[in-house]
C-alpha positions in Angstrom: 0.0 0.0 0.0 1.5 3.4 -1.3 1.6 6.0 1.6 1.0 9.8 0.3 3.6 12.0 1.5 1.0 14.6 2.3 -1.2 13.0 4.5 -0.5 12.7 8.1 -1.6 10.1 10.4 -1.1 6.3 11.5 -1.8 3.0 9.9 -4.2 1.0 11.0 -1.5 -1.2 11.9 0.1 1.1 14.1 -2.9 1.6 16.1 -3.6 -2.1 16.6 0.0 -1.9 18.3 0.0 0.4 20.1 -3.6 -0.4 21.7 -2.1 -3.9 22.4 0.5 -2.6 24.2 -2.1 -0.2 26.4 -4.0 -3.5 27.0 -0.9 -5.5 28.3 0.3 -2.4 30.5 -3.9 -2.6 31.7 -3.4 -5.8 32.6 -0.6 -6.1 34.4 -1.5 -2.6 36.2 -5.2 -4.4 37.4 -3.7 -7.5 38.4 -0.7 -6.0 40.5 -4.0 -3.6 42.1 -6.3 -6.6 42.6 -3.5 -8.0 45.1 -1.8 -5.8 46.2 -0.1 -6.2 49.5 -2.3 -6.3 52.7 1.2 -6.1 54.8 0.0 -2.9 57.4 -3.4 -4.3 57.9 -2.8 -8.2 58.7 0.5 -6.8 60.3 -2.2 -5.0 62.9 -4.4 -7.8 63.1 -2.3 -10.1 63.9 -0.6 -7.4 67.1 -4.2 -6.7 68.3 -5.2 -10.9 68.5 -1.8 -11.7 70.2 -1.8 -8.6 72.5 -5.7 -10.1 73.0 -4.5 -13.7 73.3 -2.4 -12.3 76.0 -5.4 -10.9 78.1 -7.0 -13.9 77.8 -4.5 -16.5 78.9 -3.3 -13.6 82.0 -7.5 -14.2 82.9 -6.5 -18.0 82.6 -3.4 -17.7 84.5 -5.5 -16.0 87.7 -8.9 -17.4 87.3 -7.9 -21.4 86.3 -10.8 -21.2 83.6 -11.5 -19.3 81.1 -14.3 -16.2 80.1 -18.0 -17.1 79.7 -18.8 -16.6 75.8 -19.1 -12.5 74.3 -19.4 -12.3 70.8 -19.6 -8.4 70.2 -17.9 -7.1 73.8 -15.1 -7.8 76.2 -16.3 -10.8 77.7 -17.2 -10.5 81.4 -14.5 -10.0 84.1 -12.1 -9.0 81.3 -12.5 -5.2 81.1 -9.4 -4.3 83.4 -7.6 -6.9 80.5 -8.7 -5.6 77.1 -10.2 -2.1 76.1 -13.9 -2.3 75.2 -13.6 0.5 72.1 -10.4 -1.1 71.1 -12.2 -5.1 71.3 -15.3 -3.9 69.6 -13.8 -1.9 66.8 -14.2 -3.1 63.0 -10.7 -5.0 62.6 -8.5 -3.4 59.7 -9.3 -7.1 57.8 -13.2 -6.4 58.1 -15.4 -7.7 60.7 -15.3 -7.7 64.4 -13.3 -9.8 67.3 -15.3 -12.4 69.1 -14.2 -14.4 71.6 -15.8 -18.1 71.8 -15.3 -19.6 75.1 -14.4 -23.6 75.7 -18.0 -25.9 75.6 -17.9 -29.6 74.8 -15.4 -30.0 72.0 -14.9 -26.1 71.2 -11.8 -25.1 72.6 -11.6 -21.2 73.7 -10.3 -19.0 70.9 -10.8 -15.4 69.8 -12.1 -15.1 66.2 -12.9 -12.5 63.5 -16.7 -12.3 62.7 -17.3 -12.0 59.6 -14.5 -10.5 57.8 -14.8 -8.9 54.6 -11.2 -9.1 53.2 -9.9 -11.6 50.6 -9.4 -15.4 51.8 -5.8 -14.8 50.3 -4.8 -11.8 53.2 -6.5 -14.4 55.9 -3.9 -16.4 54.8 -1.4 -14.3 55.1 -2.4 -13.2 58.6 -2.5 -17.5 59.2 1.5 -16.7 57.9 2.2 -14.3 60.9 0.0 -16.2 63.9 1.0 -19.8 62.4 1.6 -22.1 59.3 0.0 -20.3 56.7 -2.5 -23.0 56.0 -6.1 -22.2 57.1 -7.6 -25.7 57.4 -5.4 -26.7 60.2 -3.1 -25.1 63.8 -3.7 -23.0 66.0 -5.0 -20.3 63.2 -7.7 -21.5 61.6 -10.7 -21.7 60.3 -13.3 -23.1 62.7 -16.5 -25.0 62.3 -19.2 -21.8 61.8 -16.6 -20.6 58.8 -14.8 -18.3 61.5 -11.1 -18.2 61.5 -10.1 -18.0 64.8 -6.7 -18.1 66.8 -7.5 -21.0 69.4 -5.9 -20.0 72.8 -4.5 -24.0 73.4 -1.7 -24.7 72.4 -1.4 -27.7 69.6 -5.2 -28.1 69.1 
């Protein structure tokens, strides 16, 4: 095809190029966005359940049994242990701390209600508190769908 010296403008072919290239820099621009590193937030997750988990077994230490049940608030005889605005507070994974006390089979651990994050940064926070594999240890993901940090050691 015989290109006029006059006219100015791109080929079709040139175009088509360069729009592939804007697709492939798309691409890899929403896929580095879509995970993008949840360091900071599972970071302060996981320091707010272990400085929690601490509470908790200090309770254990000078009562020789553990807090009754609280799902939403500092469970009872607790609030000299753990802050109630600081317990009750949306976690920076999404949901809310609740602590599920030992009955029958259900060994006492605290969990995270409903979180709305990705499974993948759960995981990662599984990384921090344990082996990184949700289904199993001491961080995991209990029987309601909950994962939850049990406060005995080698469940």
């Amino acid at each position: 095809m015989r290109r006029d010296s006059n006219l100015k403008g791109y080929t079709l072919v040139e175009v088509l190029a360069t729009g592939a290239v804007v697709a492939i820099f798309a691409a890899v621009a929403v896929s580095q966005l879509r995970s993008r590193d949840m360091g900071p937030e599972v970071g302060q997750v996981a320091a707010e359940m272990k400085t929690f988990e601490l509470a908790f077994l200090a309770y254990y230490s000078a009562n020789s049994n553990w807090p009754p049940d609280s799902h939403r608030s500092v469970p009872s005889g607790m609030e000299n242990l753990i802050d109630e605005a600081h317990w009750s507070k949306e976690t920076a994974l999404g949901g809310h701390y609740y602590y599920e006390g030992p009955a029958g089979e259900i060994l006492p651990g605290i969990s995270i209600l409903e979180p709305t994050s990705e499974t993948e940064f759960l995981v990662q926070l599984d990384r921090v508190l344990d082996d990184g594999d949700l289904s199993k240890g001491r961080f995991r993901t209990d029987a309601n769908g909950r994962p939850t940090l049990s406060l005995v050691p080698n469940p």
